[in-house]
CHARMM-style PDB file with segment names, atoms N, HN, CA, C and O in Angstrom:
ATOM      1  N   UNK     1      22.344 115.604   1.831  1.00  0.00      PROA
ATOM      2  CA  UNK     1      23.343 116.503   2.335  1.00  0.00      PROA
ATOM      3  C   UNK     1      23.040 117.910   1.821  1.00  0.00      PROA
ATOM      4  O   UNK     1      22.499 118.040   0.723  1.00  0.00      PROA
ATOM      5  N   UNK     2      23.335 118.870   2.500  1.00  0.00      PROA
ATOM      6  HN  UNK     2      23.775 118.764   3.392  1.00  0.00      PROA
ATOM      7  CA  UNK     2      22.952 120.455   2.026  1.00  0.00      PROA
ATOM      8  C   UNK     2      24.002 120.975   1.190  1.00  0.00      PROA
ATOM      9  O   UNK     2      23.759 121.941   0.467  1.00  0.00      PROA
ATOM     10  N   UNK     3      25.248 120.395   1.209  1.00  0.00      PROA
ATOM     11  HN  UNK     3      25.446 119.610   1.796  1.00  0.00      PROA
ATOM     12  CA  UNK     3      26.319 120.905   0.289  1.00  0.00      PROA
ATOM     13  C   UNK     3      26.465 120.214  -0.798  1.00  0.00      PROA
ATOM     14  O   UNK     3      25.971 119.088  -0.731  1.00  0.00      PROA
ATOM     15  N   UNK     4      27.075 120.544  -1.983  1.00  0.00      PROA
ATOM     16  HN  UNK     4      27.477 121.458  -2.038  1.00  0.00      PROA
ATOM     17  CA  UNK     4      27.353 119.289  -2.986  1.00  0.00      PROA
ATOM     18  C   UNK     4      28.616 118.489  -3.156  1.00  0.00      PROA
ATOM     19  O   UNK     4      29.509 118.840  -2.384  1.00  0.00      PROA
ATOM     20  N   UNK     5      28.827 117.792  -3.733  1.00  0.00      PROA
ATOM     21  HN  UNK     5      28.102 117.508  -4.359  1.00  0.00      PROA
ATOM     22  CA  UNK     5      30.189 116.874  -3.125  1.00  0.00      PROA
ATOM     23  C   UNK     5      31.000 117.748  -3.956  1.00  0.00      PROA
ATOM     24  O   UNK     5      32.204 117.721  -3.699  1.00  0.00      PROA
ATOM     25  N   UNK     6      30.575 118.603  -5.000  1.00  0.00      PROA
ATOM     26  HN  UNK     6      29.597 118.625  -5.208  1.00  0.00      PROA
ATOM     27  CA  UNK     6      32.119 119.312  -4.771  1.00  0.00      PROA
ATOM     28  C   UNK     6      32.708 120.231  -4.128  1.00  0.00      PROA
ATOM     29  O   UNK     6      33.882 120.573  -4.275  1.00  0.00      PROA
ATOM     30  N   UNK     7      31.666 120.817  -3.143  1.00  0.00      PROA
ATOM     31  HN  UNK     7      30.713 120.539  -3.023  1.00  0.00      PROA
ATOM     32  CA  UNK     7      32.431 121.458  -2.218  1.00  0.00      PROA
ATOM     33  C   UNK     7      33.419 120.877  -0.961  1.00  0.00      PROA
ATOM     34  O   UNK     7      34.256 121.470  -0.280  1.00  0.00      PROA
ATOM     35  N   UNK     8      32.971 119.491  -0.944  1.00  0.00      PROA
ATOM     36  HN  UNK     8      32.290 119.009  -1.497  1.00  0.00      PROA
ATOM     37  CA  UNK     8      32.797 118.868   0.021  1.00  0.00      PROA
ATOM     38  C   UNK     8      34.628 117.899  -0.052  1.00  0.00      PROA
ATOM     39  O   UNK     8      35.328 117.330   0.785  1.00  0.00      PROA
ATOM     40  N   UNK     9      34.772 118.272  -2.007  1.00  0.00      PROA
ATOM     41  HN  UNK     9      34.203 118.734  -2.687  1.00  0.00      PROA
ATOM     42  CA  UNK     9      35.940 117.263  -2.679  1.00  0.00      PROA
ATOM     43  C   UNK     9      36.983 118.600  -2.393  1.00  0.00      PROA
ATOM     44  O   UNK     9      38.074 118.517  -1.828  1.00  0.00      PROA
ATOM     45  N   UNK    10      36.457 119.654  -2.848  1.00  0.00      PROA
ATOM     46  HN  UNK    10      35.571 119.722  -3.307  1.00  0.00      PROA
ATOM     47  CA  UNK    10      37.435 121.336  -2.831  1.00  0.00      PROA
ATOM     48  C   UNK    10      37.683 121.412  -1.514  1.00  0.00      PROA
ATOM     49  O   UNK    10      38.798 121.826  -1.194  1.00  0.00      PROA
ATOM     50  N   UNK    11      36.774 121.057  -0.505  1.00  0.00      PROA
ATOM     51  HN  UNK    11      35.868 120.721  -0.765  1.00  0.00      PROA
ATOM     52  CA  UNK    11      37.642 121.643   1.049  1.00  0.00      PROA
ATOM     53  C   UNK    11      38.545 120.704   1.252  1.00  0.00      PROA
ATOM     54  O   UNK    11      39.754 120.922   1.331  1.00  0.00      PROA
ATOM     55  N   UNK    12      37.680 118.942   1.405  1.00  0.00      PROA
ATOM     56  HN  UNK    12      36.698 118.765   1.340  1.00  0.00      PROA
ATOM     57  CA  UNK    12      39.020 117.987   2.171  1.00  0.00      PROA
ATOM     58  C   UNK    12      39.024 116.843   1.102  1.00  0.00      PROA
ATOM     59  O   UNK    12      38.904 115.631   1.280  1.00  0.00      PROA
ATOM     60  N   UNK    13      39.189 117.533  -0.023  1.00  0.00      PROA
ATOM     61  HN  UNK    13      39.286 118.517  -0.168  1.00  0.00      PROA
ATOM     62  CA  UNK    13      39.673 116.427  -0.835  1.00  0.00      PROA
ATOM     63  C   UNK    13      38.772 114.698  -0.634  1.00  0.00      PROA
ATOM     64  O   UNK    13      39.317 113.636  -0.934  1.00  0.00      PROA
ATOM     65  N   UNK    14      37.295 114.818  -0.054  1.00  0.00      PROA
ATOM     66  HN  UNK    14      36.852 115.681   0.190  1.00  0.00      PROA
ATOM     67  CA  UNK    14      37.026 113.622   0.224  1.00  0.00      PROA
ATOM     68  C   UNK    14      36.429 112.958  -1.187  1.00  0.00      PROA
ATOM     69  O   UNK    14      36.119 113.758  -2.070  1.00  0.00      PROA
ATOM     70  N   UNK    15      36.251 111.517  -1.444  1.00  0.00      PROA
ATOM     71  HN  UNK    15      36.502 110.867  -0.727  1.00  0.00      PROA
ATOM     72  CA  UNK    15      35.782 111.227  -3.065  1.00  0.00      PROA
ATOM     73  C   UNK    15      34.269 111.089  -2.402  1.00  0.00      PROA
ATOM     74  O   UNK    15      33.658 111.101  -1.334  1.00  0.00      PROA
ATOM     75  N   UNK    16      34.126 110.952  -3.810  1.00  0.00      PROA
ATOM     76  HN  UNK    16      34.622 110.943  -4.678  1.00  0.00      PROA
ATOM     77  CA  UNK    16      32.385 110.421  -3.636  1.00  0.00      PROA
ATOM     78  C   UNK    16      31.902 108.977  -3.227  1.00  0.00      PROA
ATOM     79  O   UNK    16      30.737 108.648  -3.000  1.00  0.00      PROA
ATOM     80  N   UNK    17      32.694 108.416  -3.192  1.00  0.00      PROA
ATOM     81  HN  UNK    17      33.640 108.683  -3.376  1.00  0.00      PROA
ATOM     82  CA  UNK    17      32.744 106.677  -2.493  1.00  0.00      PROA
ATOM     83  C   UNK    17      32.751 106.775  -1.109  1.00  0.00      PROA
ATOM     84  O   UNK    17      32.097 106.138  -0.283  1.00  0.00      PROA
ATOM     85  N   UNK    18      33.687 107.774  -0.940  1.00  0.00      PROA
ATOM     86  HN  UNK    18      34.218 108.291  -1.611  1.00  0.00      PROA
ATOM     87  CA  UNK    18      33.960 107.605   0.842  1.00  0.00      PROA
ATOM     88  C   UNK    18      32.833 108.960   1.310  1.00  0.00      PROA
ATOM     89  O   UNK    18      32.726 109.090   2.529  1.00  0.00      PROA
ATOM     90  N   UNK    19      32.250 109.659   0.701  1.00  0.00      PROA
ATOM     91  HN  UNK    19      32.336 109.554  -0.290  1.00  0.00      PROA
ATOM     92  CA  UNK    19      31.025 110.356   1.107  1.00  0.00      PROA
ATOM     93  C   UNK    19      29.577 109.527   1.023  1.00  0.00      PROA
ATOM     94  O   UNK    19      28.565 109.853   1.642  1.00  0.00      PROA
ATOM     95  N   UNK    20      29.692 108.446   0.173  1.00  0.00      PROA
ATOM     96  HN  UNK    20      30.515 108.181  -0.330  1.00  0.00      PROA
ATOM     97  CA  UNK    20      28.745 107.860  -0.227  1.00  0.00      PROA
ATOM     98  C   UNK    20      28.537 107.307   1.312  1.00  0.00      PROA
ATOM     99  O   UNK    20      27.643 107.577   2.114  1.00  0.00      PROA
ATOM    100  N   UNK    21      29.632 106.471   1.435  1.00  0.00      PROA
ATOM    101  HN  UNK    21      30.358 106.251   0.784  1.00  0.00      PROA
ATOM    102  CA  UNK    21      29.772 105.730   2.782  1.00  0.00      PROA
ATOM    103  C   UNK    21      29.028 106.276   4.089  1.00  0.00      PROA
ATOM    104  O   UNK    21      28.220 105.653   4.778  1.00  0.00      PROA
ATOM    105  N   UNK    22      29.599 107.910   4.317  1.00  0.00      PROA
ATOM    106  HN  UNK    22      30.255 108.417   3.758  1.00  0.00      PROA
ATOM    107  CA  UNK    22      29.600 108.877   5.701  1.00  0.00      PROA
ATOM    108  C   UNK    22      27.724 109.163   5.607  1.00  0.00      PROA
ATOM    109  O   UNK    22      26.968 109.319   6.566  1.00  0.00      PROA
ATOM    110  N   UNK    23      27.408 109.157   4.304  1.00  0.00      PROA
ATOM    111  HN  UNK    23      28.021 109.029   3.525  1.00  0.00      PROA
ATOM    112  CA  UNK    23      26.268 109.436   3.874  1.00  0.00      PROA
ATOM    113  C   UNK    23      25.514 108.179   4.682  1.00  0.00      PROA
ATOM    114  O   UNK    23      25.109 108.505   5.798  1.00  0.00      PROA
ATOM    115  N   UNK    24      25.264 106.791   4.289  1.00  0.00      PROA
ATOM    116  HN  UNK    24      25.593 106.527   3.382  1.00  0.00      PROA
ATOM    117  CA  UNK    24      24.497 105.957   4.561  1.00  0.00      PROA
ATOM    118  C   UNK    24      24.825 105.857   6.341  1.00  0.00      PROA
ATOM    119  O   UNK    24      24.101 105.582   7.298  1.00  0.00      PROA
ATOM    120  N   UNK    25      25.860 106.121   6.250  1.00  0.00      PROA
ATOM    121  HN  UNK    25      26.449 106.345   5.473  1.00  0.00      PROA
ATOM    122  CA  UNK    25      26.188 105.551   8.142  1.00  0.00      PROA
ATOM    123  C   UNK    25      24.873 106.392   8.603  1.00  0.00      PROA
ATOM    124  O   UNK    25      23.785 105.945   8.966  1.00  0.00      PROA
ATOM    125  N   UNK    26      25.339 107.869   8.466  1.00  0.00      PROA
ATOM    126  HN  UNK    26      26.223 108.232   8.171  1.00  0.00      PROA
ATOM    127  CA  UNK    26      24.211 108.976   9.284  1.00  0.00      PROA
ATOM    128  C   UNK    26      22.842 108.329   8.600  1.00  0.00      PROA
ATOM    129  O   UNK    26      22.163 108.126   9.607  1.00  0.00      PROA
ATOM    130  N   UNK    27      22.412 108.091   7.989  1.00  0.00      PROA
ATOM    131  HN  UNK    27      22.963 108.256   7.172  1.00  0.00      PROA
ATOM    132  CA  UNK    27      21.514 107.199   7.791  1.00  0.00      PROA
ATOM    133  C   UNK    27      20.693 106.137   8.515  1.00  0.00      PROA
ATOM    134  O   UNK    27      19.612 105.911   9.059  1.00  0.00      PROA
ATOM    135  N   UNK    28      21.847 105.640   8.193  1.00  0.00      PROA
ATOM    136  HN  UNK    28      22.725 105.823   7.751  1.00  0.00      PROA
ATOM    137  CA  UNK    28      21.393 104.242   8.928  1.00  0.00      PROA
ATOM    138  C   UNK    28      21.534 104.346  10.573  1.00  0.00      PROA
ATOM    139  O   UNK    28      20.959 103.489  11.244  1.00  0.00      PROA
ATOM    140  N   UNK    29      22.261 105.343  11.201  1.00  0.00      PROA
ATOM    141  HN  UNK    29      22.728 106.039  10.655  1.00  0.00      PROA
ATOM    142  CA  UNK    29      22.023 105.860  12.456  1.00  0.00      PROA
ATOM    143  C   UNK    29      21.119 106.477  13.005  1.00  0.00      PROA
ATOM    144  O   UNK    29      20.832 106.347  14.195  1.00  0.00      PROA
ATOM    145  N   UNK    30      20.299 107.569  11.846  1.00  0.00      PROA
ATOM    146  HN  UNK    30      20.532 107.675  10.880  1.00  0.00      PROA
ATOM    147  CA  UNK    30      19.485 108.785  12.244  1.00  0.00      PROA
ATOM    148  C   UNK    30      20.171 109.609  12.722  1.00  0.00      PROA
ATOM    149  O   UNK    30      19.810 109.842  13.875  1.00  0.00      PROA
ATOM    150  N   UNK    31      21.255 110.361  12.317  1.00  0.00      PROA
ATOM    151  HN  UNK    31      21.548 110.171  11.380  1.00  0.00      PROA
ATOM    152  CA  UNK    31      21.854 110.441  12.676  1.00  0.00      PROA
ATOM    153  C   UNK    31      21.847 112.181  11.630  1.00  0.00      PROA
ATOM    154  O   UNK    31      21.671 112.230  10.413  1.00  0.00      PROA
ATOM    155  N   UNK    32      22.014 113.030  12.263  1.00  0.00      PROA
ATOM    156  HN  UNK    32      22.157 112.990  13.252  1.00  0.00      PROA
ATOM    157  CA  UNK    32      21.897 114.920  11.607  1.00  0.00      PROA
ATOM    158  C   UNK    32      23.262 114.761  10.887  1.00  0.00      PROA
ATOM    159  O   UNK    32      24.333 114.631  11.480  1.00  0.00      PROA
ATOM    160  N   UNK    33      23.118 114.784   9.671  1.00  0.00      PROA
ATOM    161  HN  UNK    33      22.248 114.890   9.189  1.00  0.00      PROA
ATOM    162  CA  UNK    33      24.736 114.580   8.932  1.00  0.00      PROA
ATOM    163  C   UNK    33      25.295 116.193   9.106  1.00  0.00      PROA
ATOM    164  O   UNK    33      26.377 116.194   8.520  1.00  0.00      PROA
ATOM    165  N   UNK    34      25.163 116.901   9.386  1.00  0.00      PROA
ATOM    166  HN  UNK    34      24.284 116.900   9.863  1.00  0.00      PROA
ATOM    167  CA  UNK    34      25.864 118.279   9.573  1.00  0.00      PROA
ATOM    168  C   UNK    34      26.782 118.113  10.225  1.00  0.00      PROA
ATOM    169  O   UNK    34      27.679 118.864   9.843  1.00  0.00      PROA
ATOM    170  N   UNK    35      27.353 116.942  11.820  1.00  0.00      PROA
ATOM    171  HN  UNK    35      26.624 116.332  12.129  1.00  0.00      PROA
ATOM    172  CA  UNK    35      27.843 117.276  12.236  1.00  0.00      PROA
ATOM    173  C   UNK    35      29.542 116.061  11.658  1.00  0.00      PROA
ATOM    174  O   UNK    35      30.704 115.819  11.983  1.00  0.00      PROA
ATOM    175  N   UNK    36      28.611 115.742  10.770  1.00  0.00      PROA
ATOM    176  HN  UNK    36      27.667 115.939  10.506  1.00  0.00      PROA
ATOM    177  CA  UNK    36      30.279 114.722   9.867  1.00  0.00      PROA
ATOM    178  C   UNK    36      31.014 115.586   9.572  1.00  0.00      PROA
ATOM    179  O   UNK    36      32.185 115.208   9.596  1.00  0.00      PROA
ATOM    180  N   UNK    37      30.835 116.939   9.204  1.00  0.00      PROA
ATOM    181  HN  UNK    37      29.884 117.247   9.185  1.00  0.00      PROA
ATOM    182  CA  UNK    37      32.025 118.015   8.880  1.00  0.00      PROA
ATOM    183  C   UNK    37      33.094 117.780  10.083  1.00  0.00      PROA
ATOM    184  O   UNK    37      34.251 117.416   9.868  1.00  0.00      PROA
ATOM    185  N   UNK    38      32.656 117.988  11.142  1.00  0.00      PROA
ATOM    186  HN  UNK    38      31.717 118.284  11.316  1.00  0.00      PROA
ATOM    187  CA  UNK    38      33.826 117.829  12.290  1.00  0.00      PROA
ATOM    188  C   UNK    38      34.139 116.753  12.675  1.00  0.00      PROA
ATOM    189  O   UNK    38      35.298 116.405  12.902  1.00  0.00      PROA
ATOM    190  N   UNK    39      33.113 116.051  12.807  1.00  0.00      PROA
ATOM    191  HN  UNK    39      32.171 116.334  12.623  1.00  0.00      PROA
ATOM    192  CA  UNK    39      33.429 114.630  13.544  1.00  0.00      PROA
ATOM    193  C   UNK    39      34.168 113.387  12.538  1.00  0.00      PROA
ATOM    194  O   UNK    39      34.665 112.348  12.972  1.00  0.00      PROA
ATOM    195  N   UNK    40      34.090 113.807  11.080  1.00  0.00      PROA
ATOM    196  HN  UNK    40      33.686 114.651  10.727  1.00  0.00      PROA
ATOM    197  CA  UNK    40      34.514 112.695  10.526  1.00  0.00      PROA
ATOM    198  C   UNK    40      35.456 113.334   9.382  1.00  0.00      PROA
ATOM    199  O   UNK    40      36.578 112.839   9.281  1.00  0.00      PROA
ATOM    200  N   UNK    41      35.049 114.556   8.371  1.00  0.00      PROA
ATOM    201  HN  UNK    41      34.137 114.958   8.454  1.00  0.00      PROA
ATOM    202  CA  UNK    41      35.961 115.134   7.326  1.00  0.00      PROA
ATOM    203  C   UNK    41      37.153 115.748   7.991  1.00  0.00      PROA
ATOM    204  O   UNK    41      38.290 115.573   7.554  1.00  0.00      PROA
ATOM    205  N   UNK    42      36.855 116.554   9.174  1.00  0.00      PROA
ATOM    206  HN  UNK    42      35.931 116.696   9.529  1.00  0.00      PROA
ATOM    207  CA  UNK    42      37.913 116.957   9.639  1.00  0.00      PROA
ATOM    208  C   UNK    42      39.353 115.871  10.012  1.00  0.00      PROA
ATOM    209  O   UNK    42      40.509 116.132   9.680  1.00  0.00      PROA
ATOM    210  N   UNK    43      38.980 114.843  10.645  1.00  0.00      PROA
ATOM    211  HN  UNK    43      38.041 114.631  10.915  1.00  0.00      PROA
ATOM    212  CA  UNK    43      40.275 113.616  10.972  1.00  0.00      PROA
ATOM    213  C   UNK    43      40.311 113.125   9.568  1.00  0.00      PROA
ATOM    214  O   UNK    43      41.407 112.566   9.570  1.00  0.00      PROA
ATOM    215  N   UNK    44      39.924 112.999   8.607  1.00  0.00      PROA
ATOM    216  HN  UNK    44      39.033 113.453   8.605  1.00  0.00      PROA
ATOM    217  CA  UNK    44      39.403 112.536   7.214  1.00  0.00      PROA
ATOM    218  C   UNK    44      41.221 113.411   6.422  1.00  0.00      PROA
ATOM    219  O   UNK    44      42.316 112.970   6.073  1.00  0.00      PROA
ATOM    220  N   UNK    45      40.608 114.672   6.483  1.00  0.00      PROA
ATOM    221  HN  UNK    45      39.718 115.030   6.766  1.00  0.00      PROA
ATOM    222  CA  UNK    45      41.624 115.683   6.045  1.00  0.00      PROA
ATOM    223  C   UNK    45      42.798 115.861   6.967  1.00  0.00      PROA
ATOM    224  O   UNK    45      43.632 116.659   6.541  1.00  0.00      PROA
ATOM    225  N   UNK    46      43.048 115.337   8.067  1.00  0.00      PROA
ATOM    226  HN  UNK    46      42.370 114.688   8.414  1.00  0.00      PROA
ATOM    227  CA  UNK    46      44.095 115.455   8.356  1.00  0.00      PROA
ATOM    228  C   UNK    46      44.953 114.351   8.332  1.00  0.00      PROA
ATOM    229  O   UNK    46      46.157 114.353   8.588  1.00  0.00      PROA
ATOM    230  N   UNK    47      43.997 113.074   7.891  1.00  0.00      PROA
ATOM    231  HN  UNK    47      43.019 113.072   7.683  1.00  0.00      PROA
ATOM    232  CA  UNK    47      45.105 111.660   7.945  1.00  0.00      PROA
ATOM    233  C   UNK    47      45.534 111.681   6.548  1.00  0.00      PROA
ATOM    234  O   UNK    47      46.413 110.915   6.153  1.00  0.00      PROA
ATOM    235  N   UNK    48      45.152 112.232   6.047  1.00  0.00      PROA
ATOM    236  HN  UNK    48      44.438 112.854   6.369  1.00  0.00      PROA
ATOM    237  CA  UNK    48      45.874 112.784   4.585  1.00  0.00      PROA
ATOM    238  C   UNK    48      46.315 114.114   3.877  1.00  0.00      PROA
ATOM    239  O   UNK    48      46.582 114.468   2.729  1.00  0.00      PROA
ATOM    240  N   UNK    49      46.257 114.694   5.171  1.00  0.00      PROA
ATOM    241  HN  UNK    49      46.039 114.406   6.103  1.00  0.00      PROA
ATOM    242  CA  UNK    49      47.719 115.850   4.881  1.00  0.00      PROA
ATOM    243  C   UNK    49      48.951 115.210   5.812  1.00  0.00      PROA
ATOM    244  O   UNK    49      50.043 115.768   5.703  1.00  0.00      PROA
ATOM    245  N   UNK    50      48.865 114.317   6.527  1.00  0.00      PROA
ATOM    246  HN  UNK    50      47.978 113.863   6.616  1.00  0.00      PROA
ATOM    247  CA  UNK    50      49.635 113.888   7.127  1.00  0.00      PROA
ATOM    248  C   UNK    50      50.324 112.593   5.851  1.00  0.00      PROA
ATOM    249  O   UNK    50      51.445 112.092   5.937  1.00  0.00      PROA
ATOM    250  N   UNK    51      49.351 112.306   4.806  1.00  0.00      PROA
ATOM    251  HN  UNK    51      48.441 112.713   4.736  1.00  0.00      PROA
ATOM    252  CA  UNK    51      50.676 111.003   3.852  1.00  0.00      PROA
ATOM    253  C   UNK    51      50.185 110.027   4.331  1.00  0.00      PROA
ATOM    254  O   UNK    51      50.829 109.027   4.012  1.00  0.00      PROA
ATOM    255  N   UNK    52      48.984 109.727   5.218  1.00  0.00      PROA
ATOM    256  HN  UNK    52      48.461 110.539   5.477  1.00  0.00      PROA
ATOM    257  CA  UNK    52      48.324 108.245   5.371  1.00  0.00      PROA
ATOM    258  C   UNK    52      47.412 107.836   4.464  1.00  0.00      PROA
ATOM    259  O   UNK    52      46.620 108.676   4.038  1.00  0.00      PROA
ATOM    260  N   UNK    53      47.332 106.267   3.922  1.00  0.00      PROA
ATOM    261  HN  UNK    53      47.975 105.584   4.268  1.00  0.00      PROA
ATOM    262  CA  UNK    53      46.669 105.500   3.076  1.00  0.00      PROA
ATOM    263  C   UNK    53      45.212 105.982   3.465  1.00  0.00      PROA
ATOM    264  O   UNK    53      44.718 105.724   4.563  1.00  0.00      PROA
ATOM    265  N   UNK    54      44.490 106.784   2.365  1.00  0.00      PROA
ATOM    266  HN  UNK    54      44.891 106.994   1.474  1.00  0.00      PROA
ATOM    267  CA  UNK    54      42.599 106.649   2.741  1.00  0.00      PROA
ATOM    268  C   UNK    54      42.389 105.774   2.114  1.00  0.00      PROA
ATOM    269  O   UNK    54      42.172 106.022   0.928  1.00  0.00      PROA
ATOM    270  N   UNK    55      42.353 104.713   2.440  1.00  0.00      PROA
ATOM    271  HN  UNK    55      42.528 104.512   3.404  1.00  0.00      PROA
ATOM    272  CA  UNK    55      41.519 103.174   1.760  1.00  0.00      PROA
ATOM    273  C   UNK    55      39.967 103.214   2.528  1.00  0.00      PROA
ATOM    274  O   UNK    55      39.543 104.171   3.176  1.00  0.00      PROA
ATOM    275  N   UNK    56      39.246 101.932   2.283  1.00  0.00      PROA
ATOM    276  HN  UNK    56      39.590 101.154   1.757  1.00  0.00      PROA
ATOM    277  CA  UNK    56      38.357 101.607   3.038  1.00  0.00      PROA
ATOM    278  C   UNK    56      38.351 101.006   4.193  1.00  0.00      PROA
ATOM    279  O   UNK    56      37.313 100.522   4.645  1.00  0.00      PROA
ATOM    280  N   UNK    57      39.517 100.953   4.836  1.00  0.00      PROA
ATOM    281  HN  UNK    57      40.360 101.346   4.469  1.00  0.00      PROA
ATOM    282  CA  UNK    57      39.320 100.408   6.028  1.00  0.00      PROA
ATOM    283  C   UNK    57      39.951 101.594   6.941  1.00  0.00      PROA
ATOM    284  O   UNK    57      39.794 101.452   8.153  1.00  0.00      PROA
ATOM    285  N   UNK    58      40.537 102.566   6.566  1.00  0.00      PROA
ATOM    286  HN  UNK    58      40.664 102.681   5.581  1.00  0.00      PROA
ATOM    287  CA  UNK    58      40.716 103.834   7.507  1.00  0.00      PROA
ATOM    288  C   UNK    58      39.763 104.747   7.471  1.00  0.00      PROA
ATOM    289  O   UNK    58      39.790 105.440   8.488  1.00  0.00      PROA
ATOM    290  N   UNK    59      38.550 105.170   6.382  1.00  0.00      PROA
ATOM    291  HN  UNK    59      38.528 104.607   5.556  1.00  0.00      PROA
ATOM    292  CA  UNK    59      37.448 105.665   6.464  1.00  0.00      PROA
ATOM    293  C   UNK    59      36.639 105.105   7.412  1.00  0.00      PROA
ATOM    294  O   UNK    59      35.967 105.827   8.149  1.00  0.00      PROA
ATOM    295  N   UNK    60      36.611 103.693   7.505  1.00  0.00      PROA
ATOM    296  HN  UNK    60      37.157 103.107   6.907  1.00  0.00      PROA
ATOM    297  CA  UNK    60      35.380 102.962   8.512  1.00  0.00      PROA
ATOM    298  C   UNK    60      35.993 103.388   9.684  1.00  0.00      PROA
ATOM    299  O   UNK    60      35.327 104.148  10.387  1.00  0.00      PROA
ATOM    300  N   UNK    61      37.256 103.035  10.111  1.00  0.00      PROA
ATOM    301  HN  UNK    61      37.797 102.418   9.540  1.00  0.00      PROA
ATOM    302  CA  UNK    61      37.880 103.629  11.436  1.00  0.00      PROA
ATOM    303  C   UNK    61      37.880 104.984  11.658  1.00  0.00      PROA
ATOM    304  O   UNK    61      37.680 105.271  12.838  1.00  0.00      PROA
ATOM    305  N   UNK    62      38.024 105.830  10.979  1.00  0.00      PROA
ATOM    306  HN  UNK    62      38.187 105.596  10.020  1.00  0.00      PROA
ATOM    307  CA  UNK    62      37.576 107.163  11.378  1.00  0.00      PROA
ATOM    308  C   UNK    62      35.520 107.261  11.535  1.00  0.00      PROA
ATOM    309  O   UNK    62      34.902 107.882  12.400  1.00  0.00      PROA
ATOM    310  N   UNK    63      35.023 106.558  10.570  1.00  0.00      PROA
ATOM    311  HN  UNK    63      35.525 106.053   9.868  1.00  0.00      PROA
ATOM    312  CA  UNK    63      33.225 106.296  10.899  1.00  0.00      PROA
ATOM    313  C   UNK    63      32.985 106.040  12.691  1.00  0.00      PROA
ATOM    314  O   UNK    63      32.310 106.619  13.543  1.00  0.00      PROA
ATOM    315  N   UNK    64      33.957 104.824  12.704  1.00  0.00      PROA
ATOM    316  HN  UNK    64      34.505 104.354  12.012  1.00  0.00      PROA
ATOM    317  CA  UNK    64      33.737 104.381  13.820  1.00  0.00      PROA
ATOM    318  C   UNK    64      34.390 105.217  15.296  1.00  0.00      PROA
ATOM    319  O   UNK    64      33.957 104.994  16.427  1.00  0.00      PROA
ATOM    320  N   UNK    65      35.234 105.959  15.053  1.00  0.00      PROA
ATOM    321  HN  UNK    65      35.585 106.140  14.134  1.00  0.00      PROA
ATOM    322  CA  UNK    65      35.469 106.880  16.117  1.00  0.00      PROA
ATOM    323  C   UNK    65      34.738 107.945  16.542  1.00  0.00      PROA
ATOM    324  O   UNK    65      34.694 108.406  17.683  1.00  0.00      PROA
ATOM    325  N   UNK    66      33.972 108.438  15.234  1.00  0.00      PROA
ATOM    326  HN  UNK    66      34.008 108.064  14.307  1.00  0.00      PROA
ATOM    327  CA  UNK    66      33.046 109.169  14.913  1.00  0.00      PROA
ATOM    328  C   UNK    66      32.229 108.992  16.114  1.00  0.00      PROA
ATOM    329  O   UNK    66      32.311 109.585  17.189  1.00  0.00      PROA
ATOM    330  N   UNK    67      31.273 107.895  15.666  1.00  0.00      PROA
ATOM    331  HN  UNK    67      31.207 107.413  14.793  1.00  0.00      PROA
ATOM    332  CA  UNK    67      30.160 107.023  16.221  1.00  0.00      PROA
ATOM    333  C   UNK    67      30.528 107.128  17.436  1.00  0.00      PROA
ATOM    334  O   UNK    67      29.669 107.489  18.241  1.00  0.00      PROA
ATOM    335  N   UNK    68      31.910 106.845  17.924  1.00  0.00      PROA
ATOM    336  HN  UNK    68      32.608 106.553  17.271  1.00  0.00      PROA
ATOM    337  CA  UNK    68      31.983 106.357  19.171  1.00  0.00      PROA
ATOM    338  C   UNK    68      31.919 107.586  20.491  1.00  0.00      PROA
ATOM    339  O   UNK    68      31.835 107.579  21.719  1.00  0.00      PROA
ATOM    340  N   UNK    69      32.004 108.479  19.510  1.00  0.00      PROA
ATOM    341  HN  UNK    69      32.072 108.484  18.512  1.00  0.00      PROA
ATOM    342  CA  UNK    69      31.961 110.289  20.704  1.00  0.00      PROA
ATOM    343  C   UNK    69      30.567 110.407  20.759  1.00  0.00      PROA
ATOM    344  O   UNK    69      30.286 111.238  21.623  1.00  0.00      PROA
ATOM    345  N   UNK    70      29.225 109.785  20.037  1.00  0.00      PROA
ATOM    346  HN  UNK    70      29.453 109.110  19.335  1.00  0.00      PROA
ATOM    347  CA  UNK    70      27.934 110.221  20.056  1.00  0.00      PROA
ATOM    348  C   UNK    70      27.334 109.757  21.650  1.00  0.00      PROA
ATOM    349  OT1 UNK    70      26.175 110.019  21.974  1.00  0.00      PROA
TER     350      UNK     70
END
């Protein structure tokens, strides 16, 4: 990734577990991770300014919506 996770923790509050995650997907996709800023931190940061649970199974569902606009 070109940024470091603490910029990445200072904009949308994301941890390093659930970047770890966004990390291997684009990975394992081939996938240009630049565009996870919008496609995945952005709904990321808003399901939790909104007061919704970020567990691991609402990160994969936001992964997977992600995925699903490519």
């Amino acid at each position: 990734m070109p940024r470091g996770l603490d910029g990445y923790f200072i904009k949308y509050g994301i941890t390093q577990s659930d970047l770890q995650i966004i990390e291997s997907t684009c990975n394992v996709n081939e996938i240009v991770p630049e565009w996870m800023e919008e496609e995945i931190l952005v709904p990321y940061q808003a399901r939790k300014n909104e007061g919704k649970t970020i567990d691991a199974n609402a990160t994969y569902r936001i992964i997977r919506d992600a995925l699903n606009k490519l």
